[in-house]
Every structure is written in structure tokens, then in C-alpha cells.
Residue frames as qw, qx, qy, qz and C-alpha x, y, z in Angstrom:
[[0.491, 0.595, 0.499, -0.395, 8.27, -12.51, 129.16],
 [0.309, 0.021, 0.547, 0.778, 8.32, -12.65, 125.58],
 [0.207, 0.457, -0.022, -0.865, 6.75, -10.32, 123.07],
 [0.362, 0.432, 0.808, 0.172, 3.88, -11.51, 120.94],
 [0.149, 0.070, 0.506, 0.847, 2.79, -10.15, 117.48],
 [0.139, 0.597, 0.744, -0.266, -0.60, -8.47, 118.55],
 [0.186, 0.885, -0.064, -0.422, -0.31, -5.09, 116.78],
 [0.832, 0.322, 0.118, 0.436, 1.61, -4.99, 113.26],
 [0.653, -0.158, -0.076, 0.736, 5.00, -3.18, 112.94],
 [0.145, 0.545, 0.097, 0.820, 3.98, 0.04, 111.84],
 [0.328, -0.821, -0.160, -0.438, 1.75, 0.94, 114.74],
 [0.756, -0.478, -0.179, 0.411, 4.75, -0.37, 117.30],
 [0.522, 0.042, 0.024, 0.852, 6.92, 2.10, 115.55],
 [0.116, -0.624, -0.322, -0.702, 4.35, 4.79, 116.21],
 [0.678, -0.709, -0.185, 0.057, 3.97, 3.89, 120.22],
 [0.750, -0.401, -0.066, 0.522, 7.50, 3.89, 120.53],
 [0.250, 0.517, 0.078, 0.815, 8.01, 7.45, 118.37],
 [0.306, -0.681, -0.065, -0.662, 5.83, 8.71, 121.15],
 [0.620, -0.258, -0.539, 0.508, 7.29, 6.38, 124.55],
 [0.263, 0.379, -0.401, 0.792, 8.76, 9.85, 125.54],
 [0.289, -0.324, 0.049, -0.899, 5.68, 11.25, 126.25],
 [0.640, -0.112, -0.686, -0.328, 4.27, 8.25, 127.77],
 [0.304, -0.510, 0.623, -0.510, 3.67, 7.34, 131.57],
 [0.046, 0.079, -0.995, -0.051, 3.48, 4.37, 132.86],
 [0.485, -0.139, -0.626, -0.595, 0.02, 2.55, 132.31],
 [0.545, -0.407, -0.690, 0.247, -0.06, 0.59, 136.00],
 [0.425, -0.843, -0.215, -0.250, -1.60, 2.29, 138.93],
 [0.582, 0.099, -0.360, 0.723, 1.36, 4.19, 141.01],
 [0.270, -0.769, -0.281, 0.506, 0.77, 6.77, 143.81],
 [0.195, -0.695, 0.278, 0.634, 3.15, 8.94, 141.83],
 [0.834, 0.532, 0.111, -0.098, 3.35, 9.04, 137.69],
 [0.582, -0.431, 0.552, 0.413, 6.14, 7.33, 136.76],
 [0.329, 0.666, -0.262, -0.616, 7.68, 7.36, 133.27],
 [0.883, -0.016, 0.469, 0.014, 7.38, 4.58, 130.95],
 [0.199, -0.601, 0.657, 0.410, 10.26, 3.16, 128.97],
 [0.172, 0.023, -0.900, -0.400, 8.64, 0.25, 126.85],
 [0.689, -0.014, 0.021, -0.724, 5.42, -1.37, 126.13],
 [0.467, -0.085, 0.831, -0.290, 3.58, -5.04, 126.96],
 [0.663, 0.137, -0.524, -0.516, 2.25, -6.45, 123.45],
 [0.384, 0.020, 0.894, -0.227, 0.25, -10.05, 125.41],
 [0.686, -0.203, -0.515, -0.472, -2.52, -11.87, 123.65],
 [0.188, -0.107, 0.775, -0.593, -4.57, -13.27, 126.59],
 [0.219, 0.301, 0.927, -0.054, -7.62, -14.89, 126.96],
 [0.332, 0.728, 0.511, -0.315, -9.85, -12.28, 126.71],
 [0.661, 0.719, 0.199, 0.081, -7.68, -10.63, 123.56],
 [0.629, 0.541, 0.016, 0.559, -5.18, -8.62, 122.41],
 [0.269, 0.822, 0.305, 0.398, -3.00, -5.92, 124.85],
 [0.440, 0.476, -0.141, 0.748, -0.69, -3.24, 124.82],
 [0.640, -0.688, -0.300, 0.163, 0.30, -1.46, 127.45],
 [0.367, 0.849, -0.227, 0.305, 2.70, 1.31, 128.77],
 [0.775, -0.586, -0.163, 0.173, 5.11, 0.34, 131.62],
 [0.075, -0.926, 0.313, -0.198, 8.01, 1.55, 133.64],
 [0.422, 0.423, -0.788, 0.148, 11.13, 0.14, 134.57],
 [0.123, -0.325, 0.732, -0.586, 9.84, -0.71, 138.22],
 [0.802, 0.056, 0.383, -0.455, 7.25, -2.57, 137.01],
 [0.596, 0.553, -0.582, -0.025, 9.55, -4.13, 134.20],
 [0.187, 0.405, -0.846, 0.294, 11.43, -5.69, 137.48],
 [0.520, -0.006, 0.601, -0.607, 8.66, -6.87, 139.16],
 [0.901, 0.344, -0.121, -0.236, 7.16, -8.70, 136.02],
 [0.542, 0.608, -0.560, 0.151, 10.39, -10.15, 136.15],
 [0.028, -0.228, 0.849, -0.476, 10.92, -11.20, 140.02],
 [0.419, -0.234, -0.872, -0.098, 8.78, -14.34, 141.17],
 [0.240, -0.365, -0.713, 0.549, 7.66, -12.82, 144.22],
 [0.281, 0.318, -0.023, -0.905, 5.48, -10.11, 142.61],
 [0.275, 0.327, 0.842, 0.328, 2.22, -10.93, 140.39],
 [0.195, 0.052, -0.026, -0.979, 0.09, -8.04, 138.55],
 [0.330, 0.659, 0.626, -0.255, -3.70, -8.00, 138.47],
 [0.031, 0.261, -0.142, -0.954, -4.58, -6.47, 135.57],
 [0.491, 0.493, 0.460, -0.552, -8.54, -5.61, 134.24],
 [0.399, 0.240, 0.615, 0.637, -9.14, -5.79, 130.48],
 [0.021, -0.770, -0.633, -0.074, -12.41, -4.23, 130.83],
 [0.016, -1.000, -0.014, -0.011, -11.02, -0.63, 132.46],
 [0.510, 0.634, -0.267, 0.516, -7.30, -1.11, 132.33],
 [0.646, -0.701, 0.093, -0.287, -6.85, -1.42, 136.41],
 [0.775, 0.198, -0.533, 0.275, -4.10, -3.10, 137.93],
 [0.601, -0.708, 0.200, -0.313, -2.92, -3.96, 141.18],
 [0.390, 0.427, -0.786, 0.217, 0.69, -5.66, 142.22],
 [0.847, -0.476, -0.025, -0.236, 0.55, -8.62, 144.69],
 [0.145, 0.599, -0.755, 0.223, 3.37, -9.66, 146.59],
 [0.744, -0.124, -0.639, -0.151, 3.08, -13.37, 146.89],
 [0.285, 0.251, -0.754, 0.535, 5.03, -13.77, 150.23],
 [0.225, 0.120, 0.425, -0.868, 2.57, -11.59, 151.95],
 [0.519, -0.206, -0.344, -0.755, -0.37, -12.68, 150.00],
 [0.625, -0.113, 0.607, -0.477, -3.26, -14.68, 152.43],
 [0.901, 0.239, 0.345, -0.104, -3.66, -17.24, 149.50],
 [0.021, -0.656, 0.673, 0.342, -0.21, -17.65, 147.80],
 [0.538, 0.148, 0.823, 0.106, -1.10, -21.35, 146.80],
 [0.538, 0.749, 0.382, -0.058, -3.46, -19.29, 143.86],
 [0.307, 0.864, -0.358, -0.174, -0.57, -17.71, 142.22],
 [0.943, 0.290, 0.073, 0.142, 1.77, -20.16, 139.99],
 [0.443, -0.561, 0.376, 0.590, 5.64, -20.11, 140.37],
 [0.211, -0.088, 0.535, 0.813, 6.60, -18.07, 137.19],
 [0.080, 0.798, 0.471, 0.368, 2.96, -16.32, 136.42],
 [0.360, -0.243, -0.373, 0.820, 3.37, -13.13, 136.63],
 [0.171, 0.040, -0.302, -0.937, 0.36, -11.56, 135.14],
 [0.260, 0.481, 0.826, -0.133, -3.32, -12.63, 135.95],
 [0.170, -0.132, -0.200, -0.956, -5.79, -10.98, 133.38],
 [0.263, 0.355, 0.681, -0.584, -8.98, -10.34, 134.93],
 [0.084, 0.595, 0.597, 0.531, -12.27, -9.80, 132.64],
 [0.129, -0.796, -0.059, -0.588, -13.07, -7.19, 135.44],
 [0.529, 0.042, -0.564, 0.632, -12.81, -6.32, 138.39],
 [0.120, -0.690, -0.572, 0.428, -14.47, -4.39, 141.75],
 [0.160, -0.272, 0.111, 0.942, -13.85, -0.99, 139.73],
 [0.063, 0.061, -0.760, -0.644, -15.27, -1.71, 137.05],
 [0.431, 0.220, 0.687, -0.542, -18.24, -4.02, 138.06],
 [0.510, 0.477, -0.417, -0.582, -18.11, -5.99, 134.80],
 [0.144, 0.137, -0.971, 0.134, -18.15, -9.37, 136.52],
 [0.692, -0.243, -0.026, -0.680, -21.45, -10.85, 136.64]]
């Protein structure tokens, strides 16, 4: 996944003065620490994001795809193998952005 220029350089070097203190941004049973950030442009705009390494590998292995919400910042991993409609997830997407989502209830 490459890194796109959605924020200029000064405010990356401000997230990443503060990473330490950072947890990861996706939805974990447990808070996990995050190590780097997701700069995407997407459809619906621009955004940034904190993640952990264990979701680093999963963006990274084909057999995982994230849900993530723009609207509240939700996410949910799918694991394709197991999913009941695997045909809707593209080999190499590994990110669907949603305009919302059942949390939310910003989908009309």
C-alpha cells in the first residue's frame, strides 16, 4: 500500500512526534499500540489513521480485507476465506471505505 500526500509534511512530523502515545485506531478487544499511520485519499476524501503492526500484516495478506466507516471511524476485519460472499472482495483490495455503516446510521 503506498502512501499518498493527503496531509502536508509538517503535520506528519507532528503525528509521528506523538506515535508513542498513540493506540491503534482499528477496533481490537484489547488496545493495542500503534507504530505508523494510513495517509489514503478515497472516495469520500482524505484519511489518516493510527494502526498497529497486526493490522499492518493483515493490510498486507490477501486473505484479510478492512471495513472501514468515514463517517464514525468504525472498522471491522473480514477474512475472505470464511466470508459467505468472497466473490465481493477483489484479489489485492484490502480496504473497503464505507460512507457509513450500521453504527453510525449515516446510510440512507
Amino acid at each position: 500500500m503506498s502512501e499518498v500526500d493527503v496531509i502536508d509534511e509538517d503535520a506528519k512530523h507532528i503525528l509521528y512526534a506523538n506515535l508513542q502515545d498513540r493506540k491503534c485506531d482499528l477496533w481490537h478487544e484489547k488496545e493495542r499500540q500503534a507504530v505508523d499511520y494510513i495517509f489514503q485519499k478515497c472516495t469520500f476524501g482524505d484519511v489518516v489513521f493510527a494502526i498497529c503492526e497486526e493490522c499492518i500484516k493483515r493490510l498486507q495478506d490477501d486473505d484479510w480485507i478492512l471495513l472501514f466507516c468515514i463517517n464514525c471511524s468504525s472498522s471491522m476485519w473480514i477474512y475472505k476465506p470464511e466470508a459467505k460472499k468472497p466473490w465481493l472482495y477483489k484479489k489485492g483490495e484490502h480496504i473497503i471505505w464505507m460512507p457509513g455503516c450500521l453504527y453510525c446510521s449515516c446510510v440512507e
